[in-house]
C-alpha atoms as one frame of an Amber mdcrd trajectory, in Angstrom:
protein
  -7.231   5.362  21.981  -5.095   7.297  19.854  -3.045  10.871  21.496  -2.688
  12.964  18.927  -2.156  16.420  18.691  -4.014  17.472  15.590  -5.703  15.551
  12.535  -6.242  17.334   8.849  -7.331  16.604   5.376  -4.852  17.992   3.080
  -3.696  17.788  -0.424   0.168  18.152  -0.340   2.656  15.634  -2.251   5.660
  17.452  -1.243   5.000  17.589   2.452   2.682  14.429   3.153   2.153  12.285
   0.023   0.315  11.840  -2.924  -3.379  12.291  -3.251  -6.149  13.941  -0.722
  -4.713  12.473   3.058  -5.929  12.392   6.411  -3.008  13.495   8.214  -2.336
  12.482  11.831   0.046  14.541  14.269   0.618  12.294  17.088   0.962  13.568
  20.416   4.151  12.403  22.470   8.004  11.312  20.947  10.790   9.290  22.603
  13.607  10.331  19.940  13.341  13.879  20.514  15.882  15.233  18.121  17.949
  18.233  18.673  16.539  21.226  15.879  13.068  18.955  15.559  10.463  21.120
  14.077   7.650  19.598  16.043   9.228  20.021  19.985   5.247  20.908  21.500
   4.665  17.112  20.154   7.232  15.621  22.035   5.084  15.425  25.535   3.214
  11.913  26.649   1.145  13.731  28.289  -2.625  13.660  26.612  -3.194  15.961
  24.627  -6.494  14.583  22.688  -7.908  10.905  22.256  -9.496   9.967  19.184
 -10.773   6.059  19.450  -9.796   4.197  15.644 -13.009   4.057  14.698 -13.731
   7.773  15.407 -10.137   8.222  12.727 -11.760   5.216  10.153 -14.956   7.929
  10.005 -13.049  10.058   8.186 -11.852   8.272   5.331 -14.534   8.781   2.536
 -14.044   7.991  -1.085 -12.283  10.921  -2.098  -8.935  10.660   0.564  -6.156
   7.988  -0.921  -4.590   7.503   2.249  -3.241   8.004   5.525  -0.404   9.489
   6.730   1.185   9.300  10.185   3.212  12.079  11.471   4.897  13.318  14.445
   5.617  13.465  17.457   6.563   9.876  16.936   3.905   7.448  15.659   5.644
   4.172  16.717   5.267   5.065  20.166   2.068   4.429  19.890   2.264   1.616
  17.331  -0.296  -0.783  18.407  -3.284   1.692  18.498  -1.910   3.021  14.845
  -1.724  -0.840  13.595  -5.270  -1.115  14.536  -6.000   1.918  12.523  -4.178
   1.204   9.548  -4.694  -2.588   9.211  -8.972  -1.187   8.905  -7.728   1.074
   6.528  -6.095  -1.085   4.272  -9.391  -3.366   3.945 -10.490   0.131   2.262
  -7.499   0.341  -0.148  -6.453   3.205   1.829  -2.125   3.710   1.215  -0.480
   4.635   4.823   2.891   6.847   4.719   4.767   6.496   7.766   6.969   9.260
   9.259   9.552   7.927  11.523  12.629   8.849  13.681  13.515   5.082  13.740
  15.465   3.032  11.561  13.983  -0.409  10.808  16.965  -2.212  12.319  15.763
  -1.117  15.678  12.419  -2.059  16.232  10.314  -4.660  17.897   7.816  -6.871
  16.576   5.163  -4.384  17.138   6.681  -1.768  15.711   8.025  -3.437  12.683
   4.223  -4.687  11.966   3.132  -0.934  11.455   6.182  -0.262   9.563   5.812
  -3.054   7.299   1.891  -2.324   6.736   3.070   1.417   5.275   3.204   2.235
   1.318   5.891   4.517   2.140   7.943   4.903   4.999  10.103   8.224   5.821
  12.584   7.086   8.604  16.028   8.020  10.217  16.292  10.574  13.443  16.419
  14.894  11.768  20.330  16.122  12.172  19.889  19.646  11.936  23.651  19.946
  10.503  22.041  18.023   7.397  18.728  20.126   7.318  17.387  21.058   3.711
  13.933  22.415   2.984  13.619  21.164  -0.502  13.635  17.848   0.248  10.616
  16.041  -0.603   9.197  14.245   3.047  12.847  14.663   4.435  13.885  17.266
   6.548  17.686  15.922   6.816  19.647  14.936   4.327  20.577  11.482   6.285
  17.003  10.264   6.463  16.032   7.718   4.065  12.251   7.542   1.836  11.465
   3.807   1.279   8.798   2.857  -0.738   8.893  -1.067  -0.485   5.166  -2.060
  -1.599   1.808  -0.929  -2.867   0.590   1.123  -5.505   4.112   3.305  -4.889
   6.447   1.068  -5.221   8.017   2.859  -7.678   7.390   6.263  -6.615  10.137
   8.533  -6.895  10.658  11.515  -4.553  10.867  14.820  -6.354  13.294  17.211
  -4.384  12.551  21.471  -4.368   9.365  21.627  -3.667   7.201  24.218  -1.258
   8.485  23.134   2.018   5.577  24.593   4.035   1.633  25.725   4.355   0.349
  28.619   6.361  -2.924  28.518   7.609  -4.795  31.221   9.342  -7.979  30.458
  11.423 -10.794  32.794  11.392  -9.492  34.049  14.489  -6.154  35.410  13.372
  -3.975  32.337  14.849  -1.420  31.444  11.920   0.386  28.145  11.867   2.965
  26.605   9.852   2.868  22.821   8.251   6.197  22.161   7.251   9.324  23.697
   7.780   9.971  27.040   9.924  12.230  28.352   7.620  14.102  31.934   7.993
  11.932  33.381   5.931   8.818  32.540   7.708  10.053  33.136  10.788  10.728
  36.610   9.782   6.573  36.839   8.797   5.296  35.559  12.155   7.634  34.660
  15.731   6.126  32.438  17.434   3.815  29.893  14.798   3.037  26.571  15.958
   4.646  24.075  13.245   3.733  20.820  12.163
């Protein structure tokens, strides 16, 4: 079983990657980084279970890929492997978001990171924060796109660096980055 904190379909190549994508916000982080964006993620404790197969539902025809977000997604490695090895039989790309560099991970780990298209890695510094980056929200982490159909895909900086989304209900949250100017629209929105 998967924790994860929230799941979406979205269509953002700025903020998640090319094409139509299911994101996944994992639930839990060991890095916790000073300034991180995503600080209600950073709890083990469950927030939802989704089972792989329950995730591999999802992915019609019309959604490229998968990306995994944060939280931290190589905590939970093994259950994301499973996920993302399935998806692959599909032709489905995976886009990994990571506070870890590749020089410090396990064999388990490193299996996920070396099944992803793209991989967005290196722990946020929020004396290096900029919001036009394209997947990056410091300027010290790294985009690596070693295989797959974007191998040669280039990042393209200044770009919108967030969504807002408003339920039916009035609740308004941010997916991206909290900048000053939307934090003068709403205190208080939950970020992804």
């Amino acid at each position: 079983m998967i924790n994860y904190y929230e799941t979406a379909i979205l269509e953002n190549e700025h903020l998640y990657g090319p094409g139509k994508r299911l994101i996944i916000w994992v639930q839990g982080c060991s890095l916790r980084c000073d300034g991180c964006v995503n600080e209600h993620l950073w709890s083990f404790d469950i927030r939802k279970n989704i089972a792989v197969g329950a995730l591999m539902e999802m992915l019609d025809d019309s959604i490229e890929g998968i990306t995994l977000h944060g939280g931290e997604p190589l905590d939970q490695s093994e259950e994301l492997f499973e996920l993302c090895k399935r998806a692959k039989k599909y032709n489905k790309t995976i886009i990994l978001f990571t506070g870890y560099k590749k020089v410090e991970l396990e064999a388990v780990k490193l299996k996920l990171w070396n099944l992803a298209d793209i991989v967005v890695c290196g722990r946020f510094e929020k004396e290096k924060v900029r919001y036009n980056l394209q997947f990056k929200g410091s300027t010290n982490q790294r985009v690596i796109t070693h295989k797959g159909q974007y191998k040669k895909y280039r990042c393209h900086n200044g770009k919108q660096v967030a969504l807002l989304d408003v339920e039916k209900n009035g609740a308004i949250s941010v997916k991206g980055f909290l900048t000053e100017d939307i934090k003068k629209i709403y205190n208080g929105l939950v970020v992804m």
